[in-house]
C-alpha positions as CSV (number, residue, x, y, z in Angstrom):
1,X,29.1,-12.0,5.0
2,X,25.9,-12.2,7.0
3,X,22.6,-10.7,5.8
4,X,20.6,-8.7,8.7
5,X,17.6,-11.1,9.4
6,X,14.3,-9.1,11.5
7,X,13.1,-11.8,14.0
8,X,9.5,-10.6,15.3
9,X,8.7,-12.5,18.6
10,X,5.6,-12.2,20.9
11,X,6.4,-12.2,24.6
12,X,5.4,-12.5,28.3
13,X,7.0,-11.0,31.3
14,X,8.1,-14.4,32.6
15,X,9.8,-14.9,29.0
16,X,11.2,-11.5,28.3
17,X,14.6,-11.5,26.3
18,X,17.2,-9.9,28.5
19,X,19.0,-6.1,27.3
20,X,21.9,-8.9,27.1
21,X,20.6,-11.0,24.6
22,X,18.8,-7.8,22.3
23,X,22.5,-6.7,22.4
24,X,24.1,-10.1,21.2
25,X,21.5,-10.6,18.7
26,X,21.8,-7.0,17.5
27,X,25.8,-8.0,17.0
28,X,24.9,-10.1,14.9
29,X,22.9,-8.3,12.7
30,X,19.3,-9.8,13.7
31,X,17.2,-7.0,15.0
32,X,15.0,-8.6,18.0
33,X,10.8,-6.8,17.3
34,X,9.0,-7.5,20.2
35,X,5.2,-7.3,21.2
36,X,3.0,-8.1,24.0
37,X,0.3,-10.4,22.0
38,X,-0.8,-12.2,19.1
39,X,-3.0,-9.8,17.8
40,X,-1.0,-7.0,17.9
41,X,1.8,-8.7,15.9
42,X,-0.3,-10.0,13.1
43,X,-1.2,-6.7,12.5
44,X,2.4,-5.5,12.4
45,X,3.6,-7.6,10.1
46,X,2.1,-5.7,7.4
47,X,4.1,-2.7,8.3
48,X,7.3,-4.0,8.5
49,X,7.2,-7.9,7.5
50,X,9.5,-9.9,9.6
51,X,11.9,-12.7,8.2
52,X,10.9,-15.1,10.6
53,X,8.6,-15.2,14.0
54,X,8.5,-16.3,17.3
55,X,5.5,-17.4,19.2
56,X,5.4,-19.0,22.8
57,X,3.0,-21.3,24.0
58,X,1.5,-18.9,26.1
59,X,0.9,-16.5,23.6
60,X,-1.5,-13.7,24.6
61,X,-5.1,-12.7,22.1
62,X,-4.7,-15.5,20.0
63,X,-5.1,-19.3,19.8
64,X,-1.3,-20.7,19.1
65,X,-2.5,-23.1,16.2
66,X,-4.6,-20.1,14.5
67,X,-1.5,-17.8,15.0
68,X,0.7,-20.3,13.1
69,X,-1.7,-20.9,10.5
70,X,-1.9,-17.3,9.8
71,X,2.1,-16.5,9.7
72,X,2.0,-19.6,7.3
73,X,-0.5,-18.2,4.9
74,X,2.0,-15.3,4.8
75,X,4.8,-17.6,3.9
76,X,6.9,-16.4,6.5
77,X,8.7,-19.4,8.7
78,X,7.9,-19.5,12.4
79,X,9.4,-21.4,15.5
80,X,7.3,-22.2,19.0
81,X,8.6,-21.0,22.1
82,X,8.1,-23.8,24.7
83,X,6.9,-21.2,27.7
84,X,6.3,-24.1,30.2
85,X,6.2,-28.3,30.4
86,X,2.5,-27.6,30.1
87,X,2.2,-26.1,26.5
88,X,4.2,-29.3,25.3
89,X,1.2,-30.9,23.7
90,X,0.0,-27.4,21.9
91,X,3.7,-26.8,20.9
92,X,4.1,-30.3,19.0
93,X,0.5,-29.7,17.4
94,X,1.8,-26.9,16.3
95,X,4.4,-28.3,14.4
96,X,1.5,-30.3,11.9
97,X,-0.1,-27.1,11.8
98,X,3.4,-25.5,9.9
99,X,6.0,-24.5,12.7
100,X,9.3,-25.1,11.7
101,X,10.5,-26.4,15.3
102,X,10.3,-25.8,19.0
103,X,12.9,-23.7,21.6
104,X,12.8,-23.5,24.8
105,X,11.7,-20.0,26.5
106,X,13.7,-18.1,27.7
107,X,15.7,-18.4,24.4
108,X,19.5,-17.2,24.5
109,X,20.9,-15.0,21.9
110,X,23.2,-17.4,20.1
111,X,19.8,-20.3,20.2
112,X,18.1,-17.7,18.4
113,X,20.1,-17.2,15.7
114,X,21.4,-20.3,15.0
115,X,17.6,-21.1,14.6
116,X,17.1,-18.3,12.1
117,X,20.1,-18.9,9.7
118,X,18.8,-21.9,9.2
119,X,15.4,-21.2,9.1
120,X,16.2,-18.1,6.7
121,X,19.6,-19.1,4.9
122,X,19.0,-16.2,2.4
123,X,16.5,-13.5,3.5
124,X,15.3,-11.0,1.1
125,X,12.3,-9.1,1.1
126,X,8.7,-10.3,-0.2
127,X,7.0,-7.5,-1.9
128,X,3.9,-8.6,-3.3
129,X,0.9,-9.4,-1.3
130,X,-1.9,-11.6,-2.3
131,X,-5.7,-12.5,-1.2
132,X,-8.1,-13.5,-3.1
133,X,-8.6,-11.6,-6.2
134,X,-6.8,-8.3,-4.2
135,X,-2.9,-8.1,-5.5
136,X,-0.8,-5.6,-3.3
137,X,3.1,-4.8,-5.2
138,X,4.7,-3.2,-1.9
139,X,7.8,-1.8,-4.3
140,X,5.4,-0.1,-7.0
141,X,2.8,0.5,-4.3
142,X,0.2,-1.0,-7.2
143,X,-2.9,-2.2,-6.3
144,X,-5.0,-4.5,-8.2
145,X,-8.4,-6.4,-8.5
146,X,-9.0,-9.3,-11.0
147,X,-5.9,-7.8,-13.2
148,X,-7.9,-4.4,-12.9
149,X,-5.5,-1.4,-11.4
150,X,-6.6,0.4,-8.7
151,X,-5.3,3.8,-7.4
152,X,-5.3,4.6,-4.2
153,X,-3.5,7.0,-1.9
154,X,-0.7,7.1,0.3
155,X,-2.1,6.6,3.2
156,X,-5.2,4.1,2.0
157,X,-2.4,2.0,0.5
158,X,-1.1,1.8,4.2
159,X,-4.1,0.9,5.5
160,X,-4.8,-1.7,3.3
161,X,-1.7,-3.1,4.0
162,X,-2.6,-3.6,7.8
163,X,-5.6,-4.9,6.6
164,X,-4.3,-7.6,4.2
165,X,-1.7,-8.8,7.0
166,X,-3.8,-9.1,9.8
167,X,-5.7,-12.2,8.4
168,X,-8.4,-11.6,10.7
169,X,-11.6,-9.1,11.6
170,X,-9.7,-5.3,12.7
171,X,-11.8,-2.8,14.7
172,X,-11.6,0.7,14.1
173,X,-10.2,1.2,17.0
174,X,-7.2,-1.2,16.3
175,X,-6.6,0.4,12.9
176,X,-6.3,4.2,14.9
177,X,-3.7,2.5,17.3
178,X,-1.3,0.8,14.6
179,X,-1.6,3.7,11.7
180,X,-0.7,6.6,14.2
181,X,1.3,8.3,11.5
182,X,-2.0,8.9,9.5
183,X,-3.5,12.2,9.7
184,X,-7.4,10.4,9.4
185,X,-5.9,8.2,12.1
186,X,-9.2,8.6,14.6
187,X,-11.9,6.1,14.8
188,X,-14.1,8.3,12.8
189,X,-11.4,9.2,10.2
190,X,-10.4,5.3,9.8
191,X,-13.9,4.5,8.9
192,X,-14.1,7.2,6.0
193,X,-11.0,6.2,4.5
194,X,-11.9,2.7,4.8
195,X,-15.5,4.4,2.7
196,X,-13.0,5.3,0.2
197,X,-11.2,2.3,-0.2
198,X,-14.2,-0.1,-0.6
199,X,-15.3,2.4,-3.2
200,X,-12.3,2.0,-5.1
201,X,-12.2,-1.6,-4.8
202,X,-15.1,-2.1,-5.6
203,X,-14.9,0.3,-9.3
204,X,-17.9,0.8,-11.3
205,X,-19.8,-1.8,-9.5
206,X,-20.2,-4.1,-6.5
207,X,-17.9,-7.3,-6.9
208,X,-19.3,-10.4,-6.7
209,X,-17.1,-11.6,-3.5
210,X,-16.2,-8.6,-1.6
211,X,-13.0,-7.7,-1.8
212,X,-13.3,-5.7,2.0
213,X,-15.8,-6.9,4.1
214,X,-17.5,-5.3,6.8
215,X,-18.4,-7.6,9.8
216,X,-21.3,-5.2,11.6
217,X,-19.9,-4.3,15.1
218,X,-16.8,-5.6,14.9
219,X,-15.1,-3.9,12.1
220,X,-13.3,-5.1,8.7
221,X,-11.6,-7.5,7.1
222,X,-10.1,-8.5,3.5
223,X,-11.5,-11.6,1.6
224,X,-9.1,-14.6,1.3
């Protein structure tokens, strides 16, 4: 029996996957996540975390080897989509830099998942989250700093999630788009909670390293 596998991919409109090929892919039980840039998947991932990700040469927001290095440090496997004979020399860099391989854009459905049996012969979920002294259990929805628990809500835990998986500095603004579901889901409402959850981080006292840092006029990120 084969295991559903959740392939997130980043794509172009020159390098689309066709209705066809969602279809075949959804027949055999890989579910095809799309977005339109780099950024915007990173950040996704820590709603839903993929079992394996696709990135083309051409990939839009980020740089390709700083994308890689990032779905690495998640321990998640990810394969280069060769967009065009011009990214060759990126897409083999990429491959000392933790890609597992390279396909050629546009992929077909049965290149794909041939690629991500073998890349994920026996998917299961990861449910702990780590960075720095900041421990994340996804299952328990526990929180911890330096062994010491921390409660937080609902919603903060979600929040801290997107935070953890982005790996990079999130605006406000960012956090608003990809937390719709929260009620304090407005600029203004993403930078209170984010008040609360530096607070509770943070317990009696200021840590020595940050655990969630603010970068002034940019927004926020979490300590590796």
């Amino acid at each position: 029996m084969r295991l559903p596998l959740v392939v997130a991919t980043v794509c172009s409109e020159r390098n689309r996957p066709s209705a066809q090929t969602i279809e075949t892919l959804a027949a055999a039980e890989i579910e095809l996540v799309q977005h339109d840039d780099g950024a915007t998947s990173l950040l996704a991932m820590g709603r839903a975390r993929p079992d394996l990700v696709v990135v083309p040469t051409d990939v839009h927001g980020v740089d390709l080897i700083e994308y890689v290095e990032a779905v690495r440090r998640a321990d998640l496997p990810v394969i280069v989509g060769l967009a065009d004979a011009a990214g060759n020399a990126v897409a083999v860099a990429a491959l000392d830099h933790g890609a597992r391989s390279i396909l050629a854009l546009p992929f077909g459905a049965r290149e794909l998942e041939n690629e991500a049996r073998l890349a994920v012969p026996n998917p299961a979920p990861r449910t702990t989250l780590h960075a720095g002294s900041l421990t994340m259990d996804l299952l328990s929805h526990r929180v911890s700093v330096d062994g010491r628990d921390v409660y937080l809500s609902a919603r903060e835990f979600q929040l801290l999630q997107l935070l953890l998986a982005a790996d990079r500095v999130v605006s406000a603004d960012e956090l608003a788009e990809l937390a719709p579901g929260l009620p304090e889901a407005s600029v203004q409402g993403i930078r209170v909670m984010i008040g609360r959850i530096r607070r509770k981080l943070e317990g009696t006292g200021p840590l020595t390293t940050p655990v969630l840092e603010t970068v002034r006029g940019v927004g926020y990120r979490i300590t590796r």
